[in-house]
N, C-alpha and C positions, 0 to 999 in steps of 0.2 A: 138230417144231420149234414148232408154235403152239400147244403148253402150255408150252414150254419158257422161252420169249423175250417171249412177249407181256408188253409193260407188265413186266417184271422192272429194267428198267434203266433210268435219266433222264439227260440232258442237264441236268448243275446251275449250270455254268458257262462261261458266252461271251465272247471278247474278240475285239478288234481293234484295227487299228491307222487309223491315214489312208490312204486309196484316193489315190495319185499320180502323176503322170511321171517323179517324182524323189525316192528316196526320200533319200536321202542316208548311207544306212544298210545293212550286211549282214542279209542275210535273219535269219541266227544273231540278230542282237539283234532286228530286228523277229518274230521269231519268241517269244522268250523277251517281250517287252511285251505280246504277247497271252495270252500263255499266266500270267502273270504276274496282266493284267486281270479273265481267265478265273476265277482259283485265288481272287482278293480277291472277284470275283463269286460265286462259292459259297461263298465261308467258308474256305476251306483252306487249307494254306501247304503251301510247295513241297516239304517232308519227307514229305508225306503221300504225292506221287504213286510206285506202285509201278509204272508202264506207257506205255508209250507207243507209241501207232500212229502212223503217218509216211505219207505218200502217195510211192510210188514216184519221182515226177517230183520232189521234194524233193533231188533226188540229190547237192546241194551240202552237206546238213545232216544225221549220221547223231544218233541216239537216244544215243549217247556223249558227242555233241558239247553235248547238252541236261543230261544227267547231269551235266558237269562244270560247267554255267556255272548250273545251283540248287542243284549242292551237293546230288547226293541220293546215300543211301549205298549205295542197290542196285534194279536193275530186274529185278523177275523177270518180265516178260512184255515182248517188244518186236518189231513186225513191221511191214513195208512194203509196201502194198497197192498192187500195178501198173497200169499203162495210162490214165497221166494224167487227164484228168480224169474219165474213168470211175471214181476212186476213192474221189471227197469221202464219197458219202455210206458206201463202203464200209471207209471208217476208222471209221464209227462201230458198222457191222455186228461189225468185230473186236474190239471194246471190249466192246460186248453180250457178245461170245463169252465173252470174258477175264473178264470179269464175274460172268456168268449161273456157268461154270465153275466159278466160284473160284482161277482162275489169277492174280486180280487184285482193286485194290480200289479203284482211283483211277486210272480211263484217260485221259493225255491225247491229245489230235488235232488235229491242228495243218498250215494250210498256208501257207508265207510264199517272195513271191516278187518281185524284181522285175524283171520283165517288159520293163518300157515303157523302162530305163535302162542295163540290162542285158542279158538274154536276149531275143528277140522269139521268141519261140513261132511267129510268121506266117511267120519268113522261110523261105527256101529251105532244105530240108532233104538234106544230100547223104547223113547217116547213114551209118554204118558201112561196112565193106567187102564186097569180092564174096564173092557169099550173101547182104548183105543184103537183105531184104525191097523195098530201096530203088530196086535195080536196076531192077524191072519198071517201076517207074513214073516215073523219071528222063530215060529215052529219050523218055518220049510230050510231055512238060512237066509231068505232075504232081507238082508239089515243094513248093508250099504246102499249109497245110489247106484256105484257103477254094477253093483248089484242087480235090480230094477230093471237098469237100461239093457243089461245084459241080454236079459228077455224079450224085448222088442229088437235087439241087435242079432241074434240066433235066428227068428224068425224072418227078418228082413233077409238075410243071408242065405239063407235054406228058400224063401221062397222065390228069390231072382237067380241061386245059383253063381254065385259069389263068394270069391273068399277074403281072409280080414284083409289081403293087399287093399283093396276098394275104402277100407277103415286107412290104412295106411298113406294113401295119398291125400286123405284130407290132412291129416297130423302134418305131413311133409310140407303143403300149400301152406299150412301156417306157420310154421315155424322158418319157412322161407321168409315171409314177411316179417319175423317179428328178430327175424336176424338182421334186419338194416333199418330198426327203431328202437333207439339208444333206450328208449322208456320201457322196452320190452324186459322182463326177468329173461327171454330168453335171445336179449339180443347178443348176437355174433355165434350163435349155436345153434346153424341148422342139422337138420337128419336128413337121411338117406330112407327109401323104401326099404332098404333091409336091416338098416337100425332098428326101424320099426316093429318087421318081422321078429329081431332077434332080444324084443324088450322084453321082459317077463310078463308072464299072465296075471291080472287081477283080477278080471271073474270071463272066461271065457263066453264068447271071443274077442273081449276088451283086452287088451294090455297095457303096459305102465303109458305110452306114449298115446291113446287112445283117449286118455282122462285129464281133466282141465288141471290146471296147479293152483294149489294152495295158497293165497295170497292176501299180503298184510298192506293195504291202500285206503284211499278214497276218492270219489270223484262228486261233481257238482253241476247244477246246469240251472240255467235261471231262464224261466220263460213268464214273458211280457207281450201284449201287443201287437198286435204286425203293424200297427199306424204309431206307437211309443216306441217301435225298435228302431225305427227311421232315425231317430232321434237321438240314440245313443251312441256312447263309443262301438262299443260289440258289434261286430258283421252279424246278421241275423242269419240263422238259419230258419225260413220259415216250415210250417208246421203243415206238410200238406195232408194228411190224413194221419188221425191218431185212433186205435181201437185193441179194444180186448175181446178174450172167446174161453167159450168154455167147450162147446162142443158137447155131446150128448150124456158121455160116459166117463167124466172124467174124474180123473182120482188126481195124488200127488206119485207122479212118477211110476205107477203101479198101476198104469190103466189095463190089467191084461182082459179085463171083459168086455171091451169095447168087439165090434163087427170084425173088424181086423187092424193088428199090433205093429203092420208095417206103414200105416198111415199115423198120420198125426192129424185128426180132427177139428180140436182146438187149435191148433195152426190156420187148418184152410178156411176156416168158419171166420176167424179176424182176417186173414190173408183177403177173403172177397170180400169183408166190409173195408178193409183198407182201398182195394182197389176202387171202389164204388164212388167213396170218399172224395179221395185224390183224382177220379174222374181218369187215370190212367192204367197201360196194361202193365205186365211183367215184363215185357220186352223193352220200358221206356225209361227202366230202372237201369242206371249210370254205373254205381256200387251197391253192394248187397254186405252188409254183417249181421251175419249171421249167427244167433246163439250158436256158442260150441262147444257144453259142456264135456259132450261128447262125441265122437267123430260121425257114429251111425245116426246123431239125430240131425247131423249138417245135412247126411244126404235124404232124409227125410222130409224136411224143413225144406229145402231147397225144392224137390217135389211138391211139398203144400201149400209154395207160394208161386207156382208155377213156371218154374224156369226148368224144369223136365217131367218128363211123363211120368207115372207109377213104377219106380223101377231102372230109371235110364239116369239116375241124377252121377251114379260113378263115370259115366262116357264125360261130362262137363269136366272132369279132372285128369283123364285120359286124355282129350282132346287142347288142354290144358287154355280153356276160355274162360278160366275164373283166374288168371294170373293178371300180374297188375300190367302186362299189356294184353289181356285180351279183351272179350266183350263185354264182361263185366265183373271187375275183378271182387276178390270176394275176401271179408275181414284180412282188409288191407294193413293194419295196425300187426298185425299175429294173432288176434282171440285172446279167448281163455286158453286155448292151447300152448300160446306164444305167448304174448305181451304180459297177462296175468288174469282172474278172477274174480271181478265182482259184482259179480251175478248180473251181468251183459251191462253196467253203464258207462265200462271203457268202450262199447258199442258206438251209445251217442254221442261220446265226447268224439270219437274218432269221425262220427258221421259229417260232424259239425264242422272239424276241421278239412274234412273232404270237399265239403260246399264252401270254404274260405277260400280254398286253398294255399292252404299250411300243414298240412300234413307231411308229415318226414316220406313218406311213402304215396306220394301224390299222383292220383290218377287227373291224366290230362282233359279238362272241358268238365268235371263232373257236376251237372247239375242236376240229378236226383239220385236221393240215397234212401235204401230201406236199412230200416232196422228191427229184429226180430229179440222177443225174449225166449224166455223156458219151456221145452218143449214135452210132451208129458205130461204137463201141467196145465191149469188155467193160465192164458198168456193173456203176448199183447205185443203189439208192433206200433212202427211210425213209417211215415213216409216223409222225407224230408228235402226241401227244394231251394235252391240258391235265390231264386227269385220268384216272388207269388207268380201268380196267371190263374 
C-alpha cells in the first residue's frame, strides 16, 4: 500500500456551509452548496464529477439524490462508509482508492447534517429491535453517547489518577481557538477551567462543556490526482497516508470488553498503518485535529497516535504544546467542542486550509497535518502534506 497511495491523490477542493442551531434548510440542499463551494474551489463544474463517497450516517441523502439535483450523466463509482463518525476521514480513504484505481476521476465527499434542529445525535437511543445491539445496554441506562464514553472516561480517570480538571483543559484549548474563528458556533466565547468545573453533570464525569454541540451544517472536499491537481485552480492538499482500523474488540461506542477501556485500539492499529503509509513518525506531524467528540477521548487518541505515553497525554495541555504557538498545535479551528459537529469533516476542511495557509487561525510553516475520526468505533485517519515527497 505505501508505493501505491502515498501522495498519488490531493484534496483540491473544500466547501462549507454556516455552522448553526438552525439551519432552515434540508441537508439535500445544504449538502449540494458545499459541494457546489467545493467544485468552484478547485476549478471544476459539476459535469466533471464521476464519484461519490457518502458517510454511512448520511442516511437521509443517497448518491442518486446528488446525481439528479447537478445534473450529472453517470457515476461509475459510489459507496458509503459506516459507523458514523468513524467515517469522515474514511470517505477520503475511498476516494484515494477510486482514484489511485482508475475507477474514478473526480471524488466527491461530503457530510451534511442537521443535528441541533433536527436529529440530536445525544438523545436516547432505543434503536432497532430484539437482537439489537441495543438490548444489552438499555436495561443498565446506557442510551446516550456521552453515556458510553462516560465508561471509558471513569476508568481512564481512576486508572492514571486524575480528575475531570485533565477533561477540562482540553474543552478550554478548544474553545480558545474557536473564539478567534468567525466560522466557529462558538466564536468570541471562550471558558475558563472553572467554567468548566462549575458546568452541570451529564453522565459523570462528563459535563455539559465535555460534549461536542449540536450542529446544523455541511462540509465538502473533492479529491483528484496528485498529477490533475497540478492543474487546477484548488491548492492541493496531497493525500500522504489514508487508512482505517477496527482493532480487535470493537463495537459502536460500547467497547467495554475490550483487554483494557483506557486505550483506544482501533485508533492505534490505523495510527501505525497511517505512519507506515506516510513513511513518517508522530514527531513530524506540524498539526494534529483531532476527533473531539468528547474530551477523554482527545487524551486517549492523542496517546494512540503517539504524541504521549499511556497516560501522560494531560501533561501536553499542562505544558500547554498543543497551543497554536506551541509544537504542535492541536484542532486549531475549535473542534466539535468549539467550531461545531460534523462528525470530524470540519477536521479536513480545517486541515486543508492549514496546508494553504488560510486558515483564520494559522499555524506558521505547517506542512503536515493529521487528521483522526471517531474514537470507540471503527475509524479512520489521514495524513495530509503541502507538498508530495
Amino acid at each position: 500500500m505505501a508505493a501505491t497511495i502515498r501522495n498519488k491523490a490531493a484534496i483540491v477542493g473544500i466547501g462549507q456551509t454556516e455552522f448553526s442551531k438552525d439551519s432552515g434548510r434540508s441537508t439535500l440542499r445544504m449538502a449540494l452548496e458545499a459541494i457546489l463551494e467545493a467544485l468552484d474551489d478547485a476549478g471544476l463544474k459539476p459535469e466533471e464529477i464521476d464519484a461519490i463517497v457518502k458517510m454511512g450516517a448520511n442516511d437521509d441523502i443517497f448518491e442518486i439524490d446528488l446525481l439528479r439535483s447537478l445534473d450529472l450523466s453517470n457515476l461509475r463509482f459510489f459507496v458509503e462508509v459506516p459507523h458514523g463518525g468513524g467515517a469522515a476521514c474514511g470517505t477520503i480513504a475511498a476516494a484515494v482508492a477510486a482514484v489511485v484505481s482508475g475507477m474514478a476521476d473526480v471524488v466527491v465527499t461530503f457530510r451534511s447534517l442537521n443535528e441541533r434542529s433536527a436529529r440530536r445525535v445525544g438523545e436516547t437511543s432505543a434503536g432497532g429491535g430484539r437482537g439489537h445491539w441495543m438490548q444489552y445496554n438499555l436495561p443498565h441506562g446506557l442510551v446516550t453517547p456521552a453515556q458510553w464514553i462516560a465508561i471509558f472516561a471513569q476508568r481512564y480517570l481512576y486508572e492514571y489518577g486524575y480528575t475531570t480538571e485533565e477533561l477540562g483543559r482540553v474543552s478550554v484549548l478548544c474553545r480558545k481557538h474557536a473564539a478567534t474563528n468567525p466560522h466557529a458556533m462558538m466564536y468570541g466565547r471562550p471558558i475558563t477551567l472553572e467554567e468548566h468545573q462549575s458546568s452541570r453533570w451529564i453522565a459523570e464525569p462528563l459535563r455539559l462543556l465535555d460534549c461536542t454541540l449540536d450542529t446544523d451544517g455541511a462540509c465538502a472536499a473533492i479529491v483528484v490526482s496528485a498529477e490533475r491537481a497540478k492543474r487546477l485552480k484548488g491548492v492541493p492538499a496531497y493525500i500522504a497516508a489514508a487508512a482505517q482500523g477496527t482493532g480487535s474488540r470493537t463495537e459502536m461506542m460500547t467497547s467495554y470488553q475490550r483487554r483494557d477501556i483506557t486505550r483506544l485500539e482501533e485508533a492505534e492499529t490505523t495510527a501505525k498503518e497511517l505512519y507506515r503509509v506516510a513513511g513518517l513518525e508522530p514527531k513530524e506531524i506540524d498539526v494534529a485535529e483531532i476527533y473531539d467528540h468528547f474530551t477523554p477521548m482527545v487524551l486517549m487518541a492523542l496517546e494512540a497516535y503517539g504524541f504521549a505515553p499511556a497516560g501522560k497525554a494531560p501533561a501536553l495541555f499542562r505544558e500547554r504544546r498543543l497551543e497554536l504557538d506551541g509544537e504542535m498545535p492541536l484542532n486549531t479551528h475549535g473542534g466539535h467542542l468549539g467550531e461545531g459537529y460534523l462528525h470530524g469533516f470540519g477536521h479536513i476542511v480545517e486541515a486543508v486550509r492549514q496546508l494553504r495557509g488560510t486558515a483564520v487561525n494559522q499555524v506558521a510553516g505547517a506542512k503536515t497535518c493529521l487528521v483522526t475520526s471517531g474514537t470507540a468505533v471503527p475509524t479512520s485517519g489521514l495524513i495530509l502534506s503541502k507538498e508530495p515527497y
